[in-house]
C-alpha positions as semicolon CSV with decimal commas, in nm:
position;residue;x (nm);y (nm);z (nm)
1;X;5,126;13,646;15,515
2;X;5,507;13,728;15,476
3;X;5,625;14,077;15,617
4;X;5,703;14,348;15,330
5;X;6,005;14,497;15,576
6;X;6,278;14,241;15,744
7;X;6,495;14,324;15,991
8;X;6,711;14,128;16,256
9;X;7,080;14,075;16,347
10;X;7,341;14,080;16,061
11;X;7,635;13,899;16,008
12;X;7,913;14,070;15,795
13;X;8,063;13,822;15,602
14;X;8,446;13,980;15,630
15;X;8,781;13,783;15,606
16;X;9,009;13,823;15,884
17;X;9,166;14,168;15,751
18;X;8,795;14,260;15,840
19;X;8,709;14,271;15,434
20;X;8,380;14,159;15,258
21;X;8,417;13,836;15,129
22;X;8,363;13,849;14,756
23;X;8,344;13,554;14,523
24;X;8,163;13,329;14,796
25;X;8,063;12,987;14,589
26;X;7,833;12,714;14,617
27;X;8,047;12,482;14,772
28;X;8,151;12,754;15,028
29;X;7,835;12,779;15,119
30;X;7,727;12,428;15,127
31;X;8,011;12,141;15,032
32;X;7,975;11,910;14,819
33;X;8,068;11,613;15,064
34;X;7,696;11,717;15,235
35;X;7,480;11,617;14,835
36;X;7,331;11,337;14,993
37;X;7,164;11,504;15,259
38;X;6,796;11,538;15,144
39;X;6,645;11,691;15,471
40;X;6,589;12,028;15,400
41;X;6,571;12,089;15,805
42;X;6,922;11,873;15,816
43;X;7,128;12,123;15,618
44;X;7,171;12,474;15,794
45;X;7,436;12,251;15,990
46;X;7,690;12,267;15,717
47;X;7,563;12,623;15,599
48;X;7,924;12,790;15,489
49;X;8,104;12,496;15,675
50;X;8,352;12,557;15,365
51;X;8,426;12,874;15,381
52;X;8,752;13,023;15,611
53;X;8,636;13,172;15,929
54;X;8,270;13,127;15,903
55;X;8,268;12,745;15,931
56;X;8,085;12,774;16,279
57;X;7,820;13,033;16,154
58;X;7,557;12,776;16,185
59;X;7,630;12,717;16,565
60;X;7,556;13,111;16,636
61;X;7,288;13,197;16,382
62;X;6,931;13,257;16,472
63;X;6,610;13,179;16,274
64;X;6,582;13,589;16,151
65;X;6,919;13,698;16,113
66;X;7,046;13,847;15,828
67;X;7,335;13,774;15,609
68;X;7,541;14,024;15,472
69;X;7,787;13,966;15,205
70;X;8,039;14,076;14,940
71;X;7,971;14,074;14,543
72;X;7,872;13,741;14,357
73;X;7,718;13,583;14,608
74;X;7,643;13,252;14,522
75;X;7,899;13,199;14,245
76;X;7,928;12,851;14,100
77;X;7,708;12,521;14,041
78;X;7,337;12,508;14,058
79;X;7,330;12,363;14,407
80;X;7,020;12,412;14,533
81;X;7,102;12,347;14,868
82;X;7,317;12,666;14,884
83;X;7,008;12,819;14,931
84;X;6,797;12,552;15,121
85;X;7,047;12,586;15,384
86;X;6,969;12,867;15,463
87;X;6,614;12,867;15,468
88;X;6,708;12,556;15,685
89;X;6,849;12,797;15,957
90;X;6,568;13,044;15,929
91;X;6,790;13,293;15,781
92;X;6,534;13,572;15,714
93;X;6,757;13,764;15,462
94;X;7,077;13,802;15,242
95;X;7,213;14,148;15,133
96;X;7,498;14,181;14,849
97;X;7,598;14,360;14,589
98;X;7,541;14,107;14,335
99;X;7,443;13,693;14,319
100;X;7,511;13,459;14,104
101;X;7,319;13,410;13,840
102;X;7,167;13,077;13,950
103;X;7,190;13,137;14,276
104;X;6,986;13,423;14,253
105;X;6,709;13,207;14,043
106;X;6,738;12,966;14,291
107;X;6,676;13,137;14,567
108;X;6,376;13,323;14,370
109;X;6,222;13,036;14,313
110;X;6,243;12,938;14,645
111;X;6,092;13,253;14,747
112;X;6,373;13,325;15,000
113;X;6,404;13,699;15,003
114;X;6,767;13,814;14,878
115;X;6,859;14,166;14,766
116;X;7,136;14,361;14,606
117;X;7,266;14,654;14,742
118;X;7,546;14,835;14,595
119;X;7,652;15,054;14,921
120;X;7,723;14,713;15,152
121;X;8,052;14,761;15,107
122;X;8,105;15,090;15,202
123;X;7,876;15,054;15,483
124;X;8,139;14,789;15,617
125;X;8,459;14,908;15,464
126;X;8,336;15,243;15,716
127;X;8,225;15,029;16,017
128;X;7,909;15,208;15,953
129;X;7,746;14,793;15,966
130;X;7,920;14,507;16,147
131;X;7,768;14,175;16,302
132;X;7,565;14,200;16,606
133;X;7,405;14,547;16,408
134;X;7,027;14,526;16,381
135;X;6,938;14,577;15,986
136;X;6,616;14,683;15,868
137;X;6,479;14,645;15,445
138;X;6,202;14,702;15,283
139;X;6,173;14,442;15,031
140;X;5,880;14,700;14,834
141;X;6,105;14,997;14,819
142;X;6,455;14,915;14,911
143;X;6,519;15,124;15,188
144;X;6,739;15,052;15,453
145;X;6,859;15,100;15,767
146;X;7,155;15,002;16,053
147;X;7,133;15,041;16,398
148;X;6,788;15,069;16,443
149;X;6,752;15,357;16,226
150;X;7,113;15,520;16,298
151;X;7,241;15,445;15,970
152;X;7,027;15,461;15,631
153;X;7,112;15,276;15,279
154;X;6,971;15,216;14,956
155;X;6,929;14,854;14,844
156;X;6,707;14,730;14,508
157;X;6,385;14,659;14,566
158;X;6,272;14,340;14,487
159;X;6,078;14,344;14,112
160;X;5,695;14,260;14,128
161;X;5,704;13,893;14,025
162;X;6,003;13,789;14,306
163;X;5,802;13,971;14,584
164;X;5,470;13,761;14,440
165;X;5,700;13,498;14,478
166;X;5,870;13,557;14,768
167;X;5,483;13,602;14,936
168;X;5,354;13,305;14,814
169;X;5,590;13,090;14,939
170;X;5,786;12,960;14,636
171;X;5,724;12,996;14,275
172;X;5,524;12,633;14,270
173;X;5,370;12,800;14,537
174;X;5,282;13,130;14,307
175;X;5,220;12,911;14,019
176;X;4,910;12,748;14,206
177;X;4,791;13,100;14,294
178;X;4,789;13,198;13,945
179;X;4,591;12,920;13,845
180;X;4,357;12,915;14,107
181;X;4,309;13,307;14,152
């Protein structure tokens, strides 16, 4: 059974003028030159490998960490390996503002938890959450903290049928359950 709260390391997702990245695409996050790979557990290599400054995030990640990120996550093509890269790396978590729309569906139906929260970009634009902070969420109710509790924020919590999802396991997953239960 999934935990309801997630919390590990975050990486910021900044530019080098130490601003959120906004607008990060599909082929940002996983490039078009890598379709062929089929290997789910082969992709979290080339996980943003595409986008400036964070081509090397899949060298320092670790299966829990969280990604945090400016608005429209996701932005772009229906690549479904945008997301399964992730999931590849063990990624337990990404935090925006907003997601693309597919991206969003895609990663719902993969039941890998994502959530919008409105005040990331204060939170960074203050310093109040860099990488290397520990980042708590509730995925029920929203609530969230930096720093182990030093810093508290308000993120969306995740409706009832993408938490069902995101706890079975996928929405094939959550579509068996339904049958079955």
């Amino acid at each position: 059974m999934k935990n309801d709260q997630i919390s590990g390391k975050a990486w910021v997702l900044i530019n080098k003028d130490g601003i959120l990245i906004e607008d990060i695409d599909t082929d940002q996050i996983y490039h078009n030159a890598y379709l062929h790979i089929t290997d789910r557990s082969l992709m979290g290599k080339y996980a943003l490998g595409n986008l400036a400054g964070w081509q090397d995030l899949s060298k320092k990640v670790k299966p829990g960490d969280i990604i945090a990120a400016g608005r429209n996550f996701g932005a772009g093509s229906s690549r479904q390996q945008a997301v399964d890269c992730f999931v590849s790396l063990g990624i337990a978590l990404i935090i925006a503002p907003s997601f693309g729309a597919i991206y969003f569906r895609n990663a719902v139906n993969s039941g890998f938890p994502i959530v919008r929260c409105s005040h990331i970009k204060d939170l960074v634009k203050k310093g109040s959450l860099i990488s290397g902070d520990e980042v708590a969420v509730d995925l029920c109710s929203g609530k969230g903290s930096v720093r182990n509790g030093e810093i508290f924020f308000q993120a969306e919590p995740m409706s009832e049928v993408q938490y069902a999802i995101f706890k079975a396991g996928g929405l094939f997953n959550y579509a068996r359950e339904i049958r079955s239960g």
